[in-house]
N, CA, C and O atoms as a GROMACS GRO file, in nm:
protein
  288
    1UNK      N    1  -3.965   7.275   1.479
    1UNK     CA    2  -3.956   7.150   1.550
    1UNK      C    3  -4.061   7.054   1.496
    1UNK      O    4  -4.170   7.102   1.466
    2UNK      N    5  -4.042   6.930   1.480
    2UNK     CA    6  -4.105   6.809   1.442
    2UNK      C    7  -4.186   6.750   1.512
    2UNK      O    8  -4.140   6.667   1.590
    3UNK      N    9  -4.337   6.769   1.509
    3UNK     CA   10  -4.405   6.665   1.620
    3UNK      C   11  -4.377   6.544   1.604
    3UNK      O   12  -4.350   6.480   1.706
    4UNK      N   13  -4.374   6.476   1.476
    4UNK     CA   14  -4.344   6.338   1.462
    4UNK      C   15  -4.334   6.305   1.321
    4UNK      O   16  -4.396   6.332   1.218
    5UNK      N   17  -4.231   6.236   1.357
    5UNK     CA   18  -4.166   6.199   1.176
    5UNK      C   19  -4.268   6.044   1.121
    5UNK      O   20  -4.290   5.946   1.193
    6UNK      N   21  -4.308   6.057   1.006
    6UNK     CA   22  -4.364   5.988   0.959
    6UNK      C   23  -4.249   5.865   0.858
    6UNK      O   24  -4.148   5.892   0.792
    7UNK      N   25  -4.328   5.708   0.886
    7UNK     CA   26  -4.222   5.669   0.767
    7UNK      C   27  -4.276   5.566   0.714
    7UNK      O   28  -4.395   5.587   0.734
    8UNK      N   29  -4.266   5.464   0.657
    8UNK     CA   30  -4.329   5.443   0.556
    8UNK      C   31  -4.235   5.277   0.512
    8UNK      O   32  -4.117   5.248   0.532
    9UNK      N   33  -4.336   5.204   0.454
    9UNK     CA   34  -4.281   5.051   0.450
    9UNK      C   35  -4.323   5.004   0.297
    9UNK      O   36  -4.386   5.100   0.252
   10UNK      N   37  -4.318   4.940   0.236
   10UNK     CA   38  -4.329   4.868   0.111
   10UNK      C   39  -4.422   4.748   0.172
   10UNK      O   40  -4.392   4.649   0.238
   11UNK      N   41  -4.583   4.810   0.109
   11UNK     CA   42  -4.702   4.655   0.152
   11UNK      C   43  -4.734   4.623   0.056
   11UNK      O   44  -4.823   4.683  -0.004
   12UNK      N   45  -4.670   4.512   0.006
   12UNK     CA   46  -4.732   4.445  -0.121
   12UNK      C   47  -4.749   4.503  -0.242
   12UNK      O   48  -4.843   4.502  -0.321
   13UNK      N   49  -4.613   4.566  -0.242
   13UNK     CA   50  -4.582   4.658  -0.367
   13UNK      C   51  -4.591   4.744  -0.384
   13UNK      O   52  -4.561   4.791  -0.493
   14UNK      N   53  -4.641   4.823  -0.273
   14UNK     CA   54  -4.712   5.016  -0.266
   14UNK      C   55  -4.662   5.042  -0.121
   14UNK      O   56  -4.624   4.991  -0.016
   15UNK      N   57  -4.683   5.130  -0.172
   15UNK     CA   58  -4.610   5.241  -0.020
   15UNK      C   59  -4.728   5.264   0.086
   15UNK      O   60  -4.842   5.301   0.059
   16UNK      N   61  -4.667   5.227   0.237
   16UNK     CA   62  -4.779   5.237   0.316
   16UNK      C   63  -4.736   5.264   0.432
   16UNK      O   64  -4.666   5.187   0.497
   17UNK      N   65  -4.797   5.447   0.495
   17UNK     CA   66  -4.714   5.505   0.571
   17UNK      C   67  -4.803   5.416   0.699
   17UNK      O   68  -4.915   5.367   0.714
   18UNK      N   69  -4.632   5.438   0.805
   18UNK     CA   70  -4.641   5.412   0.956
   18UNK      C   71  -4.614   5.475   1.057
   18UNK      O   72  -4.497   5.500   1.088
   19UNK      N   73  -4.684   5.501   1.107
   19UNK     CA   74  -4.638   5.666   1.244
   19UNK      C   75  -4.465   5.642   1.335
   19UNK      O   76  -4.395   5.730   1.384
   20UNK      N   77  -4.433   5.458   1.330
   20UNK     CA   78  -4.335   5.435   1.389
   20UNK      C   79  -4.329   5.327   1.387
   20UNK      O   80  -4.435   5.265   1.383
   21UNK      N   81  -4.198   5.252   1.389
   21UNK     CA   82  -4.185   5.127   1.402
   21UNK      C   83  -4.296   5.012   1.471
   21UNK      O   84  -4.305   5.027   1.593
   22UNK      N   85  -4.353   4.936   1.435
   22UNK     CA   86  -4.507   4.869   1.466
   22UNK      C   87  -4.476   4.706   1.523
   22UNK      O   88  -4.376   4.654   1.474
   23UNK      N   89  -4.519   4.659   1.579
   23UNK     CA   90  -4.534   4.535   1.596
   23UNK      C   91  -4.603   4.431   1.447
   23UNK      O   92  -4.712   4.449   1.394
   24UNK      N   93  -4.533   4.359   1.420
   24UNK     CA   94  -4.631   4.263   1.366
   24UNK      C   95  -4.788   4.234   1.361
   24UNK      O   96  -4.870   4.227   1.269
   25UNK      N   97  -4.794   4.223   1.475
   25UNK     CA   98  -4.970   4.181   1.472
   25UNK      C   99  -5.043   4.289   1.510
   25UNK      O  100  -5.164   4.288   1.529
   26UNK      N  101  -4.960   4.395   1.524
   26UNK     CA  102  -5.047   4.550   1.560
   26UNK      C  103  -5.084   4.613   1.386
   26UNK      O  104  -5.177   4.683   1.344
   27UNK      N  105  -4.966   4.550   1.316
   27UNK     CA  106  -5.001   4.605   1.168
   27UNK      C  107  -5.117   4.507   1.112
   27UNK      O  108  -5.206   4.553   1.041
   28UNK      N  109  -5.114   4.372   1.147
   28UNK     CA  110  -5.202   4.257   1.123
   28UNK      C  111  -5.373   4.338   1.158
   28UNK      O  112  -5.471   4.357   1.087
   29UNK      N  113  -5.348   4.362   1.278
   29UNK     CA  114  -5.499   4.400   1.348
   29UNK      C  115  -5.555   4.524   1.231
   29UNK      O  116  -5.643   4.500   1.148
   30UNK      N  117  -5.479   4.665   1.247
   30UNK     CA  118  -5.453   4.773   1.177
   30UNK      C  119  -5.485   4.733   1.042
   30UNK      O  120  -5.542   4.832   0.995
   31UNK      N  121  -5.478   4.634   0.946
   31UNK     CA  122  -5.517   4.598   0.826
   31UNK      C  123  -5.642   4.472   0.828
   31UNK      O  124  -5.657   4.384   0.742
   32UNK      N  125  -5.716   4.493   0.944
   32UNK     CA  126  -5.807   4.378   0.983
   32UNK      C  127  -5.777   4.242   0.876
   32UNK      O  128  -5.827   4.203   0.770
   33UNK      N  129  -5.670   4.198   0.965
   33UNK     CA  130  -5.614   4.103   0.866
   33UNK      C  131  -5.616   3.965   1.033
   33UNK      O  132  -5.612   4.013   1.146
   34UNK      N  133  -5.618   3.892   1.024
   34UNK     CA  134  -5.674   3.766   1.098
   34UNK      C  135  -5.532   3.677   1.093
   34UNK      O  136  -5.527   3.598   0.998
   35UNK      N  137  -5.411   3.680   1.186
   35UNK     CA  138  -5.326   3.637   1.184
   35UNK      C  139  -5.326   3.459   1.138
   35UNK      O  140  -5.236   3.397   1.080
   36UNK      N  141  -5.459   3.409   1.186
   36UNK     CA  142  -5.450   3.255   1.137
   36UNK      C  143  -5.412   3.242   1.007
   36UNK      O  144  -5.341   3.154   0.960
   37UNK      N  145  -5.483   3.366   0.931
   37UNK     CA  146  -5.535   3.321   0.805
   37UNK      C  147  -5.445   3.412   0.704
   37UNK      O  148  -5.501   3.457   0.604
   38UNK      N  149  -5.307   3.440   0.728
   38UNK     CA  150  -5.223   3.460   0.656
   38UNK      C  151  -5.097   3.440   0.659
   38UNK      O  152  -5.049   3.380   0.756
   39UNK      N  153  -5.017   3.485   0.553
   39UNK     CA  154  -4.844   3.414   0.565
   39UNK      C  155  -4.765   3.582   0.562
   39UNK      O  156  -4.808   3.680   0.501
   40UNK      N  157  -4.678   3.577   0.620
   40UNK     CA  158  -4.643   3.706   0.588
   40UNK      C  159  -4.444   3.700   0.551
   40UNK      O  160  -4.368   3.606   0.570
   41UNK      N  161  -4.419   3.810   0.507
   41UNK     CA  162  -4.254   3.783   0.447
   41UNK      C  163  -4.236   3.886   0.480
   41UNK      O  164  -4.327   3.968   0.468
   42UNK      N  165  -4.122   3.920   0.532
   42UNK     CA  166  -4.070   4.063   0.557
   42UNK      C  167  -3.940   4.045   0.496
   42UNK      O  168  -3.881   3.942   0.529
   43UNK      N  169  -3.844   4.174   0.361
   43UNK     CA  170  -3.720   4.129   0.355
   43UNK      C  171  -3.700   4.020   0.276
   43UNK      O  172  -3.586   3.980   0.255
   44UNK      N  173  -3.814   3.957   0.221
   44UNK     CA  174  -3.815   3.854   0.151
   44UNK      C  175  -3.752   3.727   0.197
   44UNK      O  176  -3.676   3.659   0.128
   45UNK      N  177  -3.809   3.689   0.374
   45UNK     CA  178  -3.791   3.608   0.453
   45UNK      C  179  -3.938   3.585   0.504
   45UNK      O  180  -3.998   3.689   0.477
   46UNK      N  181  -4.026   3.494   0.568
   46UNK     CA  182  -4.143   3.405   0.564
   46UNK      C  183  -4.082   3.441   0.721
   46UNK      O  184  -3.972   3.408   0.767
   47UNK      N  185  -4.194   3.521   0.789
   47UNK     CA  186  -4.158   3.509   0.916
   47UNK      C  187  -4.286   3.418   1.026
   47UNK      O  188  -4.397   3.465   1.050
   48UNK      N  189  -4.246   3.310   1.067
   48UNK     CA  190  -4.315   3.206   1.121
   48UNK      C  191  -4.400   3.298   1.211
   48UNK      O  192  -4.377   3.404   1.269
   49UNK      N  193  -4.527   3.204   1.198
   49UNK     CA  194  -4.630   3.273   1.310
   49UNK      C  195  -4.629   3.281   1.453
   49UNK      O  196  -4.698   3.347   1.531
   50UNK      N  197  -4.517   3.186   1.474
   50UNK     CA  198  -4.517   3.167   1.632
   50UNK      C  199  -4.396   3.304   1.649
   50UNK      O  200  -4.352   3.335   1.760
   51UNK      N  201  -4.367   3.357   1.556
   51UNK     CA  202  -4.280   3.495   1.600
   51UNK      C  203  -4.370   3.628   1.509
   51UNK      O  204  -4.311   3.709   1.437
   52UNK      N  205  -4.492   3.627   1.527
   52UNK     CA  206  -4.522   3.756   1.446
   52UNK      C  207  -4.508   3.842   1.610
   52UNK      O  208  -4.435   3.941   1.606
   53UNK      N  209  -4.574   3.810   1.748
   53UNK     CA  210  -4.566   3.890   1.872
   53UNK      C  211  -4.490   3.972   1.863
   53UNK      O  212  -4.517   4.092   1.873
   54UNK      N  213  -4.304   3.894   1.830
   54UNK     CA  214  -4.211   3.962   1.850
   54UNK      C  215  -4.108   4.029   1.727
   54UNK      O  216  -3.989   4.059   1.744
   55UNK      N  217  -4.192   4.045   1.588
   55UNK     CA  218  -4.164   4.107   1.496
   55UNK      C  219  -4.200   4.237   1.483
   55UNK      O  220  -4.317   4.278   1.486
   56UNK      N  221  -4.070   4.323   1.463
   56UNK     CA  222  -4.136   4.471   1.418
   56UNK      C  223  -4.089   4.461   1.286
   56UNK      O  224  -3.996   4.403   1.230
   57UNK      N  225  -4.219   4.566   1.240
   57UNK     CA  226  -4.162   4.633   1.106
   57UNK      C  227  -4.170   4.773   1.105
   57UNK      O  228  -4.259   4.856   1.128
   58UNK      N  229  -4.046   4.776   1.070
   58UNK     CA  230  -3.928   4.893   1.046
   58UNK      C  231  -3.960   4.998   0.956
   58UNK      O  232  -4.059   4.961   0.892
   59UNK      N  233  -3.922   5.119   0.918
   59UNK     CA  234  -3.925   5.212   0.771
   59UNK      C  235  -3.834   5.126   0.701
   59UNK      O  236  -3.737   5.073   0.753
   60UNK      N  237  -3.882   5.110   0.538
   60UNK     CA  238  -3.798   5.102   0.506
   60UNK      C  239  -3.791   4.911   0.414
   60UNK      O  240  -3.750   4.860   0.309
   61UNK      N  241  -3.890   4.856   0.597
   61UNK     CA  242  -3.917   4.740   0.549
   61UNK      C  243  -3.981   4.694   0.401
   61UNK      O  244  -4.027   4.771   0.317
   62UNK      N  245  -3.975   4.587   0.394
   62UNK     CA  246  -4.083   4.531   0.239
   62UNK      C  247  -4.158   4.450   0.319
   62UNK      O  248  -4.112   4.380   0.409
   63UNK      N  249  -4.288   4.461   0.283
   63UNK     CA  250  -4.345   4.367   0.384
   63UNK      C  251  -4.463   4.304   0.257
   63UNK      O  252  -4.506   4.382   0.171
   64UNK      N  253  -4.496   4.194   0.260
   64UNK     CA  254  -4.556   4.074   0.157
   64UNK      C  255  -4.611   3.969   0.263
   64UNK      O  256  -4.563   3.875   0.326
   65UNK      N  257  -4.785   4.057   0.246
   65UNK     CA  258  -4.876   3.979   0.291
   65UNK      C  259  -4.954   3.919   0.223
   65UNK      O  260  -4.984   3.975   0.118
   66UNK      N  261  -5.021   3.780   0.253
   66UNK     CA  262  -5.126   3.680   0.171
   66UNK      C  263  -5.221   3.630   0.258
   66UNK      O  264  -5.195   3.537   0.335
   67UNK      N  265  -5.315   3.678   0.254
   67UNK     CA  266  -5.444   3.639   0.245
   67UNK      C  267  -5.497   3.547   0.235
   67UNK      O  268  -5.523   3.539   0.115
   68UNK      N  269  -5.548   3.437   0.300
   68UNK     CA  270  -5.585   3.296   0.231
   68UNK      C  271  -5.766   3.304   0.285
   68UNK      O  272  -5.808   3.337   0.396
   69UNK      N  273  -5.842   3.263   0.168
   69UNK     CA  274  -5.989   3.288   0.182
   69UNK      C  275  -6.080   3.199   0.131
   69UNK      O  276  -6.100   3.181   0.011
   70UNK      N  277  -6.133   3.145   0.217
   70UNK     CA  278  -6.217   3.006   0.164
   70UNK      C  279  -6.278   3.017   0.094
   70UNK      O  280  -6.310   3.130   0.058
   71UNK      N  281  -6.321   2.920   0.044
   71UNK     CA  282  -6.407   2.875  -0.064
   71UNK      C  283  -6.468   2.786  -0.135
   71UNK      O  284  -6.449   2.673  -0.092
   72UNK      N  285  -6.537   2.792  -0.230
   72UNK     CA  286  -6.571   2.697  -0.361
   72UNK      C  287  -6.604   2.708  -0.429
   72UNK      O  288  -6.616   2.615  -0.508
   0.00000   0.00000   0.00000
């Protein structure tokens, strides 16, 4: 018997396992990643920030995150 199936998403070109289907900004937090301060694509669709709350990502997904970091 299976305690729990593991699965696994495409992050920015590499494989990056997930215990289960995740919320958006739970993977955001989980990669101390600062929702202001990035763009994210799932599927190779730009999913607006006012819907990361209610985005999951899936096994299976492609997920393409960017980073934006000040400077000079």
């Amino acid at each position: 018997m299976l305690d729990s199936i593991a699965t696994s998403i495409t992050l920015n070109g590499d494989p990056y396992p997930l215990d289960r289907d995740t919320a958006l900004t739970a993977l955001l937090e989980r990669l101390n990643m600062r929702r202001g301060r990035v763009a994210v694509e799932i599927n190779h669709e730009i999913v607006p920030k006012a819907r990361y709350d209610e985005t999951m990502v899936r096994a299976g997904d492609h997920v393409e995150i960017i980073n934006f970091v000040g400077g000079g």
